[in-house]
C-alpha positions in Angstrom: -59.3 297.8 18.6 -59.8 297.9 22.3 -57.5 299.3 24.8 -58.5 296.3 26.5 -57.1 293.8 24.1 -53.7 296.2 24.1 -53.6 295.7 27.5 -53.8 292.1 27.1 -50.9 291.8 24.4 -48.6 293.9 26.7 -49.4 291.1 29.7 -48.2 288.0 27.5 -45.3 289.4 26.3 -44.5 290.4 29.9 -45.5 286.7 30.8 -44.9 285.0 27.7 -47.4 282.8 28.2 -51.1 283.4 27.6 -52.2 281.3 31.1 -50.7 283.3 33.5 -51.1 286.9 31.5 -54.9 286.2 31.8 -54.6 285.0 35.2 -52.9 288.1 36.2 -55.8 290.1 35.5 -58.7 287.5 36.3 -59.4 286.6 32.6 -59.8 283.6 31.1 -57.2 281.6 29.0 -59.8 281.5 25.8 -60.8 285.3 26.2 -56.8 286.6 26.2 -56.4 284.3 23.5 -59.2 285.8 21.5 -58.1 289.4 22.4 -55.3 288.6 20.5 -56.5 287.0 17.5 -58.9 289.9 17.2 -55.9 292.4 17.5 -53.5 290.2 15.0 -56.6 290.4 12.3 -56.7 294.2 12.6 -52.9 294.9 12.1 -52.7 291.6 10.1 -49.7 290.5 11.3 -49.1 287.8 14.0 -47.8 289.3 17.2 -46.6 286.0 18.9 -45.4 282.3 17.7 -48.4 280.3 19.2 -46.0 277.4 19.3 -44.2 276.1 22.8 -43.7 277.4 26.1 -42.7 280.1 26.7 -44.4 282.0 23.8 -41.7 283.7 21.3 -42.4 287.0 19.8 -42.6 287.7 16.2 -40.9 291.4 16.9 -38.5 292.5 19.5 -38.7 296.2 19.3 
């Protein structure tokens, strides 16, 4: 797991919304997205209710 795709998953929760977490550090929509897919396999759990604007997460810690 990258620090990269960490970094990522901290933006859309700040966001809470893929679009403008990627646009906020010049990435596209597809590549966040994929960040997190790749990071949800690894811990196998999903981080974020892909469903609706804005995006819920699964955990509030």
């Amino acid at each position: 797991m990258l620090l990269e795709n960490l970094h990522i998953i901290l933006k859309v929760a700040e966001f809470k919304s893929i679009t403008r977490a990627a646009a906020s550090i010049d990435m596209k929509t597809a590549t966040a997205s994929a960040a997190i897919k790749r990071v949800e396999a690894a811990l196998g759990v999903d981080l974020f209710a892909l469903v609706g604007n804005p995006l819920p997460r699964q955990y509030d810690y």
